[in-house]
N, C-alpha and C positions, 0 to 999 in steps of 0.2 A: 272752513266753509262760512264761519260768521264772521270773517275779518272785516272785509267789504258789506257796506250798506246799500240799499234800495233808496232813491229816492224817498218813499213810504216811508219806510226805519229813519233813517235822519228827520225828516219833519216831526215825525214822534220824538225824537230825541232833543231837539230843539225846542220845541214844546214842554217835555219835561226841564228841560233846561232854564228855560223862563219862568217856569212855577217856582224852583231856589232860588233865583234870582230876586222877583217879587215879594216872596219872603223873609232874603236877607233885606231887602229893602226895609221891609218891617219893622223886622225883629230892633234895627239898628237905629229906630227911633223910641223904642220900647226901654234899651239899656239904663237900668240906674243902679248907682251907688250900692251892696248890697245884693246885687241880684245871683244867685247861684248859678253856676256850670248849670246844674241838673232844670234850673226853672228856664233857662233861656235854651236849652237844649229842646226842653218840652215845647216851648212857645213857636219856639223853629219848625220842630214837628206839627205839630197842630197846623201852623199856616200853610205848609203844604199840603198837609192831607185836605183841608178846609177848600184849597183854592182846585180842587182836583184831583193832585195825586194819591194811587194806589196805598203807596206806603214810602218810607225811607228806601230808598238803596243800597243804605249800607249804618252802622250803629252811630249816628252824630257825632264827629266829635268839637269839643268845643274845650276851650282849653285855656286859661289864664296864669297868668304870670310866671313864675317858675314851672307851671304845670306845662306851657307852650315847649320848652324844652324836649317833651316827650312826645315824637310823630305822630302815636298813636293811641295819643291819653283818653282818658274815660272820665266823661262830664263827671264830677262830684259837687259834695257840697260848700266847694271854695267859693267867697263871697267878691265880683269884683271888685275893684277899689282904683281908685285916681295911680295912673303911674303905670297899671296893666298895661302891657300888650294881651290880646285875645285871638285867640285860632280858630277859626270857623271851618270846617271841613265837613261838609253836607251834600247830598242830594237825595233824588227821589226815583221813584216808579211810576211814569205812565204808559198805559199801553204797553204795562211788560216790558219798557226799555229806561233805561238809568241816564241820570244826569248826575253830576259830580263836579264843584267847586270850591275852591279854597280860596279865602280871602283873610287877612291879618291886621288889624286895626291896633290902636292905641286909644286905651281911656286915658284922655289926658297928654300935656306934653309928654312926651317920652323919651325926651331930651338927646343931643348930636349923635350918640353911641348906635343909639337901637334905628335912630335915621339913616345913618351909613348903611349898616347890616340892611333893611331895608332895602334902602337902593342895590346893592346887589343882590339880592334877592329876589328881584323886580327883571334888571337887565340881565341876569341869567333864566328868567322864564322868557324875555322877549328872543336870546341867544337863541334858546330850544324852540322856539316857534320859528324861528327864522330857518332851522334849516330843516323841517317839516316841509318834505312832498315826496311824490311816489318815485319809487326809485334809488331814495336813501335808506339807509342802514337805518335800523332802527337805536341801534348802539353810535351812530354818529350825532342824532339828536341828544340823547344822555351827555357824549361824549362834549355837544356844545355849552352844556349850560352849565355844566363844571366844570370846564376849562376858563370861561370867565370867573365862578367863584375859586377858582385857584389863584386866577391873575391878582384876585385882591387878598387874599393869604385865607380862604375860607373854606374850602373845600376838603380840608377833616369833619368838617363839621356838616358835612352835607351826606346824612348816614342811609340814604335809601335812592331808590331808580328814578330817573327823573321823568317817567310816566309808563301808561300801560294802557292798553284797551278797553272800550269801554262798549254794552251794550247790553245784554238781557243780561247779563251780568255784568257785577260792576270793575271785576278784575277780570278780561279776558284778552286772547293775545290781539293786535301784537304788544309787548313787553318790552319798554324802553330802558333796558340795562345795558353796562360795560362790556357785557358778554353777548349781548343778542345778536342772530346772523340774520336775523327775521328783516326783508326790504319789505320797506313801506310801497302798497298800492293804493290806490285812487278810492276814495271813499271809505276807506277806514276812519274810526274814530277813535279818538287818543286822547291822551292830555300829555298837560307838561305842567310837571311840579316840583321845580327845585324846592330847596329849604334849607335853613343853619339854622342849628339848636346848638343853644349856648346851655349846658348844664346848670339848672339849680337857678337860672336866669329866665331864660324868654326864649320864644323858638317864633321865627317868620317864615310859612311858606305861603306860593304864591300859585296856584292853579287855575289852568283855563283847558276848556273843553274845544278839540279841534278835530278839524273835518280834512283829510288829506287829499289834496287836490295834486293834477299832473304838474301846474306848472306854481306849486308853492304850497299854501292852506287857508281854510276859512274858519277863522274864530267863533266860534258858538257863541263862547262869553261874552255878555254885551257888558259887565258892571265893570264901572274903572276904576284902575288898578292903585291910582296915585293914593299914597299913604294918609288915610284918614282920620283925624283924629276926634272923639266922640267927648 
């Protein structure tokens, strides 16, 4: 029953969407040498709650250099440093409806290796947006954007669903797995977020928030995507 959005519910979600955005904007002129998972996690939070939202949608995560390896790490007290990759995986609560992005940055060159990875990284999220609309499987979206990190020999390394629903909660259906029978309808909202974690290294994921449309989808996310180096 909460698959499909109202007009009203999307524009709240789109609005929560711009409040993490504005903030990563932020936070990502704030970064120095030194600065903790746990202090830039806080700082993250704080500007959204500051700029309007409710609260987090979900526990921040943030995540540097060997720690990016892990999808689901927990900000600590690792200091970043020149050479980092950093995982940003945040959003927020307004209006009782969830926003949710992921972006993956470099402190510093991060020299030709972690740039490949990258790039696929990159055209496996545009892969899974591209075959986002109503009508498809929800497992042929999944099904796209690791079949391009396969083509490049990655795709062990891509250990979790390449997205899932999103709304008054921040994980609800439909559910972009190998296995899903669930067909996308019109006005559902979703993401897509490939990723390759390199153990004991660096992990890149790439997530954008998307609105399923009849004849394809409309991106929420407005921040771009091209690999930035801080």
């Amino acid at each position: 029953l909460r698959g499909s959005k109202d007009a009203e519910e999307i524009e709240t979600m789109i609005a929560a969407q711009r409040i993490a955005e504005g903030a990563l904007e932020q936070i990502l002129k704030e970064i120095r040498p030194g600065m903790t998972e746990k202090a830039i996690a806080a700082r993250l939070n704080y500007l959204m709650v500051s700029a309007g939202a409710e609260k987090t949608s979900f526990d921040t995560i943030i995540a540097s250099g060997p720690n990016g390896s892990m999808p689901h790490a927990v900000p600590g007290m690792r200091q970043v440093r020149e050479g980092d990759f950093i995982t940003m995986d945040f959003g927020c609560v307004y209006k009782g409806y969830c926003s949710d992005i992921t972006r993956t940055f470099a402190f510093g060159d991060p020299g030709n290796d972690f740039k490949d990875v990258y790039e696929a990284v990159l055209q496996a999220n545009y892969k899974g947006i591209e075959a986002v609309r109503a009508g498809v499987k929800a497992s042929d979206v999944d099904k796209a954007a690791r079949d391009y990190l396969k083509s490049k020999g990655l795709d062990n390394y891509f250990t979790h669903s390449t997205g899932h629903g999103v709304g008054v909660e921040i994980h609800e259906h439909p559910f972009e797995n190998s296995t899903s029978e669930t067909v996308l309808k019109k006005n559902m909202v979703v993401t897509v977020e490939p990723g390759v974690y390199m153990e004991g290294l660096y992990g890149v994921r790439v997530e954008d928030l998307i609105i399923v449309e009849n004849d394809g989808c409309n991106v929420i996310s407005r921040l771009d995507k091209k690999l930035l180096i801080l």
